[in-house]
Backbone as CSV, one residue per row, in Angstrom:
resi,resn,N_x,N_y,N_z,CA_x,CA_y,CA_z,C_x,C_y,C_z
1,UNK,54.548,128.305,62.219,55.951,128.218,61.852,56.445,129.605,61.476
2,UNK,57.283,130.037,61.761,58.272,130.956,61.343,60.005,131.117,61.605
3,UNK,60.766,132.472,60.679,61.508,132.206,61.334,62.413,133.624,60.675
4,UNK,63.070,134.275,61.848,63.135,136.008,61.647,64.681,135.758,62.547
5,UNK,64.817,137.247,62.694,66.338,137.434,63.116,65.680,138.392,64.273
6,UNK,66.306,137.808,65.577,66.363,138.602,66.609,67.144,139.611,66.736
7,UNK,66.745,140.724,67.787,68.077,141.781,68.372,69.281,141.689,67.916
8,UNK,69.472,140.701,68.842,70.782,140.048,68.829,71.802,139.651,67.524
9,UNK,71.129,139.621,66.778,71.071,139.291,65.191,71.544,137.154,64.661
10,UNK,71.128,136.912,65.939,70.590,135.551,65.858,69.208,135.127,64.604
11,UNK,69.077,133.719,64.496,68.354,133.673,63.141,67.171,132.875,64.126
12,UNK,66.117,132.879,64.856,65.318,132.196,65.148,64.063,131.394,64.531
13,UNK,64.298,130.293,64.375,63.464,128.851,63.762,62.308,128.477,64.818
14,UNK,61.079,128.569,64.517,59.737,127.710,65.617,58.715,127.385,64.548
15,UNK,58.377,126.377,65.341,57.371,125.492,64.689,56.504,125.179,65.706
16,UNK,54.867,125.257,65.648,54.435,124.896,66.973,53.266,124.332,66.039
17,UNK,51.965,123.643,67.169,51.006,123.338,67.087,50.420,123.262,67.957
18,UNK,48.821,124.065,68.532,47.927,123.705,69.161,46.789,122.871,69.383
19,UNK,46.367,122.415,70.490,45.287,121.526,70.310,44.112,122.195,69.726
20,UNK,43.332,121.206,68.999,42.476,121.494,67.979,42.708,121.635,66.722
21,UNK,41.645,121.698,65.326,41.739,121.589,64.118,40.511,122.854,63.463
22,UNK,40.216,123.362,64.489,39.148,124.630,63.516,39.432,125.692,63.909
23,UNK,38.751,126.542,63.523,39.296,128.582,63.307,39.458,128.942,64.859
24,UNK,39.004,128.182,66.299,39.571,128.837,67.324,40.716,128.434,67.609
25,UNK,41.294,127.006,67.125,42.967,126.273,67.033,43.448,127.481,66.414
26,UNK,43.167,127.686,65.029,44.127,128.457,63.942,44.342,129.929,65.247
27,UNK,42.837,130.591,65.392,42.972,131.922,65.945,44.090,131.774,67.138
28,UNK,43.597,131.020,67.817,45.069,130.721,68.938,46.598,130.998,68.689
29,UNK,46.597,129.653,67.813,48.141,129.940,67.015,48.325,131.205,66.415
30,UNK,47.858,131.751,66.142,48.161,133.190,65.730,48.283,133.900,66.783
31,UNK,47.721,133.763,67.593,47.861,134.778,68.948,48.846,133.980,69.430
32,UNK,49.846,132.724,69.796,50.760,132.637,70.715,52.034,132.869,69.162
33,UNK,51.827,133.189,68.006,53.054,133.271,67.151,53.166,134.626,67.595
34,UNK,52.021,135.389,67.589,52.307,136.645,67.815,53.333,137.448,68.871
35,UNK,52.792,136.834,70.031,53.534,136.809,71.339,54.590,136.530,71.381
36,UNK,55.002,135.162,70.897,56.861,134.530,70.615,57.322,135.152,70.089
37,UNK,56.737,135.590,69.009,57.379,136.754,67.707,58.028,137.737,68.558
38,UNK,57.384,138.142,69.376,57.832,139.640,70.122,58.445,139.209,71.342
39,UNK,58.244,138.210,72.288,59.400,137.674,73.291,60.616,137.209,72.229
40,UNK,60.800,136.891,71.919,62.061,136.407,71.224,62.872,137.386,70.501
41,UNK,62.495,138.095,69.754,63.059,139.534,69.228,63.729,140.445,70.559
42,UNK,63.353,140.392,71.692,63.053,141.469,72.606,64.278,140.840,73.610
43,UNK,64.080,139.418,74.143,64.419,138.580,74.644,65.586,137.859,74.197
44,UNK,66.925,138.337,74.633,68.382,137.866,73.970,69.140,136.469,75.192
45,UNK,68.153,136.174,76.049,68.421,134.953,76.641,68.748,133.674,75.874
46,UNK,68.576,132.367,76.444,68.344,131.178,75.860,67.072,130.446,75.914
47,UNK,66.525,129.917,74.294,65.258,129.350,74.182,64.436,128.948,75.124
48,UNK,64.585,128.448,75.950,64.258,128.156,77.410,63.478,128.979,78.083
49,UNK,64.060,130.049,78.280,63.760,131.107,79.126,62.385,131.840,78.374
50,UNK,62.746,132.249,76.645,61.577,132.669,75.942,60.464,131.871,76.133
51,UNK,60.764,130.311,76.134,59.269,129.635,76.018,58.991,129.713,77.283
52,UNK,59.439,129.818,78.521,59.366,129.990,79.684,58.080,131.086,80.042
53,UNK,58.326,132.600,79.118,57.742,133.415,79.499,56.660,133.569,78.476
54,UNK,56.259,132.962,77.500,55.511,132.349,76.385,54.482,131.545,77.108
55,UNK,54.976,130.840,78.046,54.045,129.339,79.029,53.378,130.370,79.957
56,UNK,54.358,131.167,80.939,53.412,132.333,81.418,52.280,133.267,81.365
57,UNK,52.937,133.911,80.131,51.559,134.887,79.372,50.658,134.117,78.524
58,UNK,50.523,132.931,78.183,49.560,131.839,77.728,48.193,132.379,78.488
59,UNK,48.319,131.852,79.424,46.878,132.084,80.170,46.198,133.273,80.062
60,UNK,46.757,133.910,79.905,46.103,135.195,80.337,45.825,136.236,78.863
61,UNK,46.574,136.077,78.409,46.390,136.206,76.786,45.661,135.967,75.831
62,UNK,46.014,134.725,75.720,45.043,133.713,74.630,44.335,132.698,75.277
63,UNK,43.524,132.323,74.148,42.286,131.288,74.831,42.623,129.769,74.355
64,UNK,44.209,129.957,74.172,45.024,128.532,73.722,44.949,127.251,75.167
65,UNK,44.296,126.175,75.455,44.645,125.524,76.314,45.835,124.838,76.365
66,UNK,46.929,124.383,75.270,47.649,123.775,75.129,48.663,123.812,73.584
67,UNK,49.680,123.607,74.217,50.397,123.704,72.716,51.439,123.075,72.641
68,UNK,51.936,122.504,71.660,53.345,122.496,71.640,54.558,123.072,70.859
69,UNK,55.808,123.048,71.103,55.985,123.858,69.963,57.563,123.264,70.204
70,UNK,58.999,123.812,69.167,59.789,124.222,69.244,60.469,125.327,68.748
71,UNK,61.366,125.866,69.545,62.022,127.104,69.490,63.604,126.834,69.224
72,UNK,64.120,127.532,68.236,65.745,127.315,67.944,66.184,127.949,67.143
73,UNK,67.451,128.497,68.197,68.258,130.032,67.993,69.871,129.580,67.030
74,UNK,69.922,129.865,65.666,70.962,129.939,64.937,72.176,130.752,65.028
75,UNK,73.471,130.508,65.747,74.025,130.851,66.054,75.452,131.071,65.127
76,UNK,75.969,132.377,64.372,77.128,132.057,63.722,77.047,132.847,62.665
77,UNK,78.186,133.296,62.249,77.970,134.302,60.518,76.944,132.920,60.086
78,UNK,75.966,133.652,59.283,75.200,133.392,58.291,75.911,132.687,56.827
79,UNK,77.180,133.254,56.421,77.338,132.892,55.160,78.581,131.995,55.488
80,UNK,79.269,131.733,56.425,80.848,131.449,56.617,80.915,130.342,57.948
81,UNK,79.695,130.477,59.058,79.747,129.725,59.924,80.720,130.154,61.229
82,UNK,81.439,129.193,62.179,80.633,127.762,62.092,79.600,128.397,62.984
83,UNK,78.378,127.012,63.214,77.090,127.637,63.373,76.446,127.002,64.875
84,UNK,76.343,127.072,65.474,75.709,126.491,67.082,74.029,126.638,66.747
85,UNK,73.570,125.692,67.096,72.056,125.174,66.783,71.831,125.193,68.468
86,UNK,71.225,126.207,69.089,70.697,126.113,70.524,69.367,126.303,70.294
87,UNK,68.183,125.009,71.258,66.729,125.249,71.027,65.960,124.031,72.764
88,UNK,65.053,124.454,72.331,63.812,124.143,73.524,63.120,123.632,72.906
89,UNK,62.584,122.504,73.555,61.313,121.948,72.806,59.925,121.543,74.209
90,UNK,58.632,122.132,73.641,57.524,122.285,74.780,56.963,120.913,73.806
91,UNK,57.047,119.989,74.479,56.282,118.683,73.667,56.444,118.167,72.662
92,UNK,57.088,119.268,71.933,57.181,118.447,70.112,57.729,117.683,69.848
93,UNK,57.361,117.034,68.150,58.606,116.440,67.994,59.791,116.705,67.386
94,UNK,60.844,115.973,67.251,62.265,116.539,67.652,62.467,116.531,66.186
95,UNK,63.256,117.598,66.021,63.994,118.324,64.925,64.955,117.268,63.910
96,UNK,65.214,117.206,62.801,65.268,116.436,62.233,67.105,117.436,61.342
97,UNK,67.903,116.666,62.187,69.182,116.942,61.254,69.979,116.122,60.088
98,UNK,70.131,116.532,59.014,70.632,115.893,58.117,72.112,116.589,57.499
99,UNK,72.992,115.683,57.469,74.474,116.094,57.094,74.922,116.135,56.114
100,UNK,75.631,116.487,55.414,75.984,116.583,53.889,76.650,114.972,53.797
101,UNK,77.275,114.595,54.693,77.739,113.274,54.667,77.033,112.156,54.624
102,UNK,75.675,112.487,54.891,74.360,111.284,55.128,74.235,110.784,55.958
103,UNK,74.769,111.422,57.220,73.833,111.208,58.427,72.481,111.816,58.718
104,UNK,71.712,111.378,59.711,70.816,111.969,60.135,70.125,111.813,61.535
105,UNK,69.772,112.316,62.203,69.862,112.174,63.703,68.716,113.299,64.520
106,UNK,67.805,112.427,65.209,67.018,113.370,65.817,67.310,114.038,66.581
107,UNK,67.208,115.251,66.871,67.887,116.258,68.199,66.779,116.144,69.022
108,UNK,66.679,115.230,70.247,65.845,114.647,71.168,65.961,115.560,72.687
109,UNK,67.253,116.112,72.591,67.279,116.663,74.107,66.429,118.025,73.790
110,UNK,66.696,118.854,74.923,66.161,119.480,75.591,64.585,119.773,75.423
111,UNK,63.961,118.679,75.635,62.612,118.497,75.837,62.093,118.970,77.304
112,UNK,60.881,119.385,77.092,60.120,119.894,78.557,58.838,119.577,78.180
113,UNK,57.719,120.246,79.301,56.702,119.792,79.173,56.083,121.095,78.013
114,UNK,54.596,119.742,77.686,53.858,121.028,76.847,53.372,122.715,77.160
115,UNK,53.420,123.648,76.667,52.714,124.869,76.537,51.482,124.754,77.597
116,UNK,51.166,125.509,78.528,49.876,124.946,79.405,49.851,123.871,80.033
117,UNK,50.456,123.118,80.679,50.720,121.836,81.025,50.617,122.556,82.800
118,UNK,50.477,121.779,83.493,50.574,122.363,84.899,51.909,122.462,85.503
119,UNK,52.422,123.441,85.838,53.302,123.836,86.475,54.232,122.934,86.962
120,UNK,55.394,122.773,87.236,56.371,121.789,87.657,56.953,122.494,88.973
121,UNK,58.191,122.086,89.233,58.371,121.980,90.482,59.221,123.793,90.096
122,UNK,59.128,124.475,89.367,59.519,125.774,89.215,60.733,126.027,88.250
123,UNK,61.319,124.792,87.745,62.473,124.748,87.287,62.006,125.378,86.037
124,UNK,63.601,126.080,85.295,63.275,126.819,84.314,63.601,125.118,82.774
125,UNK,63.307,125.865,81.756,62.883,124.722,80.120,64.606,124.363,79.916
126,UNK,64.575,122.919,80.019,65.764,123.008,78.997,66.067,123.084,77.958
127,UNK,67.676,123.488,77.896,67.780,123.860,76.449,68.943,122.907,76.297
128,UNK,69.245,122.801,74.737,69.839,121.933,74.099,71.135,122.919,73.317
129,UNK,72.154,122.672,73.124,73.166,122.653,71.669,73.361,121.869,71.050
130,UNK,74.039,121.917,69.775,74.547,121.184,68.961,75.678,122.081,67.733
131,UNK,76.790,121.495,67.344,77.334,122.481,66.332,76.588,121.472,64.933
132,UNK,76.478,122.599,63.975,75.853,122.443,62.983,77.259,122.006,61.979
133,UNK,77.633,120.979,61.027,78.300,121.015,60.094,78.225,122.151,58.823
134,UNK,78.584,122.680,58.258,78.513,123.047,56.406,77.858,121.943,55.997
135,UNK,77.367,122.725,55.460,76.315,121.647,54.496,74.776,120.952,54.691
136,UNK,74.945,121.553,56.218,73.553,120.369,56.482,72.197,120.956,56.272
137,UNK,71.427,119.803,56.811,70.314,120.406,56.535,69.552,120.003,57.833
138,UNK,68.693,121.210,58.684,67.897,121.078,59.554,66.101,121.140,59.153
139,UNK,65.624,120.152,60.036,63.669,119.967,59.302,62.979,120.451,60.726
140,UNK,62.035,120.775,60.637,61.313,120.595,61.297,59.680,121.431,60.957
141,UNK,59.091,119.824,61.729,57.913,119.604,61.198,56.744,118.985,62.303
142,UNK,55.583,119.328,61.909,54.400,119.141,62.767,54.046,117.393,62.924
143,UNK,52.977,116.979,63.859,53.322,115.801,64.348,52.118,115.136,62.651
144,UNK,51.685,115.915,62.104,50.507,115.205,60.655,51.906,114.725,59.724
145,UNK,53.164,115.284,60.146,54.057,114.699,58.969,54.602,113.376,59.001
146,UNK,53.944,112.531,60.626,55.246,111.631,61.224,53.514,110.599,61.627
147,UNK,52.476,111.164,62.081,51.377,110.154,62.433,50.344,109.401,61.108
148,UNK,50.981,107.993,61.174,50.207,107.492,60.277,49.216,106.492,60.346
149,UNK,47.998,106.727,60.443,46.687,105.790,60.605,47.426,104.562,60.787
150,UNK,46.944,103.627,61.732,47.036,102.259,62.042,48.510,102.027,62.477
151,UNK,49.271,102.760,62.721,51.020,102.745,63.256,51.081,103.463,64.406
152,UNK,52.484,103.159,65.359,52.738,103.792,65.821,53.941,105.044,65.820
153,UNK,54.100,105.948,66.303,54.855,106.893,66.091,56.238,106.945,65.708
154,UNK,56.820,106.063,66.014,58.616,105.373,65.955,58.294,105.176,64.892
155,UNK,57.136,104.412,64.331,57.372,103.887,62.337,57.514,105.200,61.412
156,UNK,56.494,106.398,62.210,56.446,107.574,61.611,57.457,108.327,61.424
157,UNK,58.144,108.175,62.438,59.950,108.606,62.488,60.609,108.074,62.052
158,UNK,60.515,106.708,61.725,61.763,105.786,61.240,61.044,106.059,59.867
159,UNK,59.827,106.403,59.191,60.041,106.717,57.597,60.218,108.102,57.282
160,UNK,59.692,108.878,58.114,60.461,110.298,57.716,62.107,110.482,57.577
161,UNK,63.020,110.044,58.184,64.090,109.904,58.611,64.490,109.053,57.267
162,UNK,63.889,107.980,56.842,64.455,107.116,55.760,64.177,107.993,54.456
163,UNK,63.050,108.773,53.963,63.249,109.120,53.143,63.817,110.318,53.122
164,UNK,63.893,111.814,54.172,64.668,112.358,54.743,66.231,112.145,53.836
165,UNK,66.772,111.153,53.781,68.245,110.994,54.169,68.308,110.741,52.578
166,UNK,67.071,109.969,52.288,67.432,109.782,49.861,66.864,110.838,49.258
167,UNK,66.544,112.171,50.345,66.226,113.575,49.370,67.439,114.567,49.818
168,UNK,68.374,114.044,50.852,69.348,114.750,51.447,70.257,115.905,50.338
169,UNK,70.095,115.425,49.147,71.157,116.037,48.375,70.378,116.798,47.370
170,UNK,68.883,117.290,47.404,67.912,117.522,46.031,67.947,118.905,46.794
171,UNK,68.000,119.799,45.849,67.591,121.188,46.433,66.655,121.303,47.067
172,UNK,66.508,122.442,48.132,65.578,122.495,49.508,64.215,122.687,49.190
173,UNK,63.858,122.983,47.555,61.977,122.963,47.572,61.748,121.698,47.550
174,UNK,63.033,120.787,46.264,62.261,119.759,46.185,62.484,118.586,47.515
175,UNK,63.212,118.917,47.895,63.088,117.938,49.079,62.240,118.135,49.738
176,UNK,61.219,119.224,50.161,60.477,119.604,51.207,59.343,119.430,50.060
177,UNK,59.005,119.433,49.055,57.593,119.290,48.251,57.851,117.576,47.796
178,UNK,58.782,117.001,48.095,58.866,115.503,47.948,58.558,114.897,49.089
179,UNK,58.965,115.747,50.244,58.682,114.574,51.850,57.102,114.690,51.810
180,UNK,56.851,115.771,51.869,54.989,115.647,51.578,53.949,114.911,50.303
181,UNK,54.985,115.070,49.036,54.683,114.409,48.423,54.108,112.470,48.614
182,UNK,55.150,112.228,49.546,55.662,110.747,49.907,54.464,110.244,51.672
183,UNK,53.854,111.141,51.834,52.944,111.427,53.139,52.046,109.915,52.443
184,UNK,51.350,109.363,53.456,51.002,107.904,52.890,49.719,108.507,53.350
185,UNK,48.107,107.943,52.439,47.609,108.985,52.112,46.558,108.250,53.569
186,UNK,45.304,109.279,54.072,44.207,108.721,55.288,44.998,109.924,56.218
187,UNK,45.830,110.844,56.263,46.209,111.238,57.725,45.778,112.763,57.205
188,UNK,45.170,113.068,58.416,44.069,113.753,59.014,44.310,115.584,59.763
189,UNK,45.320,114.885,60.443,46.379,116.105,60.824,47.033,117.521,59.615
190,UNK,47.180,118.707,60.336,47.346,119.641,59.752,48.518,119.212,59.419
191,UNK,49.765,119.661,58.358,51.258,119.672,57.669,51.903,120.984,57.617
192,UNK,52.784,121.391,58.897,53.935,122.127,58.539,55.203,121.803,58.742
193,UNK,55.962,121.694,57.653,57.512,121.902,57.460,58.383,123.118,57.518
194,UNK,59.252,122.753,58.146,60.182,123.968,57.782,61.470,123.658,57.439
195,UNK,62.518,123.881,56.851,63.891,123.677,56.779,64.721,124.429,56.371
196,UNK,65.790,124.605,56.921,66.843,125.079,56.965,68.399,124.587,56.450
197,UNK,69.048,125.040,55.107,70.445,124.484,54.842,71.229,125.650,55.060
198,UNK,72.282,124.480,55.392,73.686,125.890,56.108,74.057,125.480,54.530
199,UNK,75.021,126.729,54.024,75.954,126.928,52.912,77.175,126.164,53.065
200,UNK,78.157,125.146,52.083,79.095,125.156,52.317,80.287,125.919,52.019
201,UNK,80.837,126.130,52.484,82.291,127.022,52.432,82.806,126.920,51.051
């Protein structure tokens, strides 16, 4: 997970995960953060295109077989708005928006295939927008936050999302040291969060 200011002076948000759980998983992920880190800074295209050339230099780089990840470019003054949420997603799962009004809504599009996945018919990653309200709040998080022993994945989403929406209004540590807090206990999987609140006016 990270999340830095490109060239461009865009605010870029990623969250990824590779297959595996021991020091050659971790070493991996460090070697493809490394790489994104520096396509994306360098690289003033759309998310797409970065993970595009991220899926490329994979092979040959690192000894990562597979990954997934998402990528998403913050668009807009920083303190004043308004703000365009453009991102790519290589497999993951989908980003988790919450509104000052109490909505909340998965950002499901622009999905593609995983990191290392075999080649498709050449087409480039899609990418997604969305305008961001004042006030909201964007999550995103690894699949150990949403998979829970003996369920399937929709339950994992439909309780992140439920409690998600009754921490909507608690300042951003404690909401993010409460959703983990609330993790139902047996799951096995690594835990990263990230989140993001826009300011209101």
């Amino acid at each position: 997970y990270d999340a830095f200011e490109r060239k461009d002076g865009t605010l870029a948000l990623v969250i990824g995960d590779v297959v595996g759980h021991d020091l050659t998983a971790a070493a991996g992920m460090a070697q493809l953060h490394g790489i994104l880190r520096s396509l994306a800074w360098d690289h003033t295209g759309p998310p797409g295109a970065v993970v595009d050339r991220l899926d490329d230099a994979m092979p040959a780089i690192t000894s990562v077989p597979m990954a997934t990840l998402v990528l998403a470019l913050l668009e807009g003054s920083p303190h004043t708005g308004p703000w365009t949420l453009r991102w790519t997603s290589a497999g993951h799962p989908p980003p988790l928006l919450l509104t000052s009004g109490g909505q909340a809504q998965y950002l499901e599009a622009g999905q593609g295939l995983l990191l290392g996945a075999p080649p498709g018919t050449g087409e480039s990653r899609p990418d997604a927008a969305v305008s961001l309200p004042p006030g909201s709040t964007l999550l995103l998080y690894t699949d150990g936050l949403i998979e829970i022993p003996g369920t399937d994945l929709d339950t994992g989403l439909a309780r992140l999302r439920r409690h998600a929406l009754a921490l909507a209004h608690e300042p951003l540590d404690t909401l993010c040291d409460q959703l983990l807090a609330r993790m139902p206990p047996g799951s096995t999987d690594d835990v990263a969060l990230l989140a993001l609140r826009l300011p209101t006016p």
